[in-house]
C-alpha positions in Angstrom: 9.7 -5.0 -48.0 10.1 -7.4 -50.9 8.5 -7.7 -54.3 6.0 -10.2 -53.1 4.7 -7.7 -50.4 4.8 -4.8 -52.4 2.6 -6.7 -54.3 0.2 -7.9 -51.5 0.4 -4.3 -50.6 -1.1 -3.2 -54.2 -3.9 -5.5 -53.9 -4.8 -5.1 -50.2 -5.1 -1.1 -50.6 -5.3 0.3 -53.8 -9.3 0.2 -53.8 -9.7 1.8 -50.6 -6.7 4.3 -50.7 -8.2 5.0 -54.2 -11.9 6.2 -52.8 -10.1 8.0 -49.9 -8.5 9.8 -52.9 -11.2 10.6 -54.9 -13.4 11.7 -51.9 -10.3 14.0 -51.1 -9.7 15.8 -54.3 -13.3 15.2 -55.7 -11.8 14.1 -59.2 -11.0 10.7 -60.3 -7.6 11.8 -62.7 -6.1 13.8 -59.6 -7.1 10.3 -57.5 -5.6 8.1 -59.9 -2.3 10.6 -60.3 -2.4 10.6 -56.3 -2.6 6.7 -55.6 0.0 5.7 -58.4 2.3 8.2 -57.1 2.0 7.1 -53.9 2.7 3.5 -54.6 5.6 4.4 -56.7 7.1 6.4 -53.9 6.6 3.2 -51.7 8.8 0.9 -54.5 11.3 3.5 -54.5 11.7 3.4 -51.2 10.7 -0.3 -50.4 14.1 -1.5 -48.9 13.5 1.3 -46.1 9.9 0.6 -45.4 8.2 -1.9 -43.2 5.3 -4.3 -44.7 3.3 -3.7 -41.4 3.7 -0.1 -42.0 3.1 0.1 -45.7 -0.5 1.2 -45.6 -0.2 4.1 -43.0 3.0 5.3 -46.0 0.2 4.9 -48.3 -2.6 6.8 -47.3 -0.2 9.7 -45.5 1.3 9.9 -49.0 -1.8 10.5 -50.9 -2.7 13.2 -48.0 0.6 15.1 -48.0 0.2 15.4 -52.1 -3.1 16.2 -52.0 -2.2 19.4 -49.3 0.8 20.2 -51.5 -1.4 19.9 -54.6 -3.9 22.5 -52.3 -1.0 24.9 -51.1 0.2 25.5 -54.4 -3.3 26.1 -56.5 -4.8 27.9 -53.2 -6.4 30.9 -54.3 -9.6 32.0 -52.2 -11.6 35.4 -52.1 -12.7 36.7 -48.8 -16.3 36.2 -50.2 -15.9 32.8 -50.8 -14.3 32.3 -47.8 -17.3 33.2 -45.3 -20.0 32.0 -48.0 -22.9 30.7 -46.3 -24.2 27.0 -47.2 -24.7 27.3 -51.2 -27.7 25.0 -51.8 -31.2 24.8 -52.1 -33.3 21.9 -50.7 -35.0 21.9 -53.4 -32.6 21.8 -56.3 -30.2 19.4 -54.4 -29.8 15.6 -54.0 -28.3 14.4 -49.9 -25.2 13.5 -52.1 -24.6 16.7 -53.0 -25.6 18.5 -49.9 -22.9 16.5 -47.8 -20.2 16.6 -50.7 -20.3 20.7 -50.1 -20.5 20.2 -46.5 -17.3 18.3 -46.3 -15.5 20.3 -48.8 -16.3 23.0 -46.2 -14.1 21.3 -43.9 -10.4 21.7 -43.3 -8.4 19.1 -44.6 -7.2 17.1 -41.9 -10.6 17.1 -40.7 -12.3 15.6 -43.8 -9.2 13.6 -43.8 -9.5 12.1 -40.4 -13.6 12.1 -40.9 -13.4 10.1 -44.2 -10.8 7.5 -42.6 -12.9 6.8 -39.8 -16.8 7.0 -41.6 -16.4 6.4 -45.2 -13.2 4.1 -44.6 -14.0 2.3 -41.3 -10.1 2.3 -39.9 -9.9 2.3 -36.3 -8.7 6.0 -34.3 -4.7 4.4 -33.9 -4.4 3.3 -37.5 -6.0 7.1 -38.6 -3.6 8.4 -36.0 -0.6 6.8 -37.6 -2.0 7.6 -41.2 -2.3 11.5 -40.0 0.7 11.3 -37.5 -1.6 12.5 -34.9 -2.2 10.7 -31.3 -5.6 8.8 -31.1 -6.9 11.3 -29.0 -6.5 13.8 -31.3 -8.2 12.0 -34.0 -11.2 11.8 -31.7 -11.2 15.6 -31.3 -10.7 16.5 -34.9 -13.5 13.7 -36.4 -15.7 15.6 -33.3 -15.0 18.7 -34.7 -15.6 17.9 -38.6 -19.1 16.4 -37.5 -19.9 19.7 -35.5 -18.8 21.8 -38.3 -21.0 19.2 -40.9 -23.9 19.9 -38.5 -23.6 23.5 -38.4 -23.6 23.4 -41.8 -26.1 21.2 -43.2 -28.8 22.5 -40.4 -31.5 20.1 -39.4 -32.1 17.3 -41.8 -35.9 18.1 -42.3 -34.6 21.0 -44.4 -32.2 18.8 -46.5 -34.8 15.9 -47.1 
């Protein structure tokens, strides 16, 4: 990869790897920190990576830091961790309903879910982002939309 396509790179995905980000770790700083990082990782390493294969670096890097980032400040109570939904119809907006619904979700799930609804990539380039086979893509995005269903109930209660 050359300057010129490192630069193309920048401008082609740093919007959308940036939303992925923030939808991720639900703050903008740790979105920004994630994204820069990840596009200084690809400089670093630009003589070894391929400009066809720059955006599946790109958003796999920004998914491996944020389960890092999750491993290391994981601290959960057994309470917290078989909490029921937390919200009430009528105190909450839809926007808020589904942002605790998909926190609810593991992250490769919400990963693969985001990529595919929120992003629009296709299952091969989410399986090459995640490093999973298309097939599996389909069964973890079919899984997350269960698990958001179970969740959320029936949308009469919500709206």
């Amino acid at each position: 990869m050359n300057k010129k396509e490192y630069h193309s790179a920048v401008n082609c995905f740093s919007d959308g790897l940036y939303r992925f980000a923030v939808k991720l770790t639900k703050s903008e700083s740790l979105a920004q920190d994630l994204v820069q990082s990840a596009f200084e990782k690809v400089w670093i390493k630009k003589d070894n990576i391929q400009a066809e294969k720059v955006k599946s670096y790109l958003f796999r890097t920004v998914f491996n830091q944020f389960l890092d980032d999750k491993k290391r400040n994981k601290v959960v109570s057994l309470e917290e961790y078989h909490k029921e939904a937390s919200f009430l119809p009528e105190s909450c907006d839809l926007k808020t309903v589904l942002n605790l619904a998909l926190s609810s979700l593991a992250p490769i799930q919400k990963s693969a879910l985001l990529l595919r609804d929120y992003e629009g990539y296709s299952y091969n380039e989410i399986g090459e982002i995640l490093e999973l086979s298309p097939s599996q893509v389909k069964v973890y995005i079919y899984r997350a939309r269960k698990q958001l269903q179970k969740y959320i109930g029936s949308l009469e209660k919500v709206i």
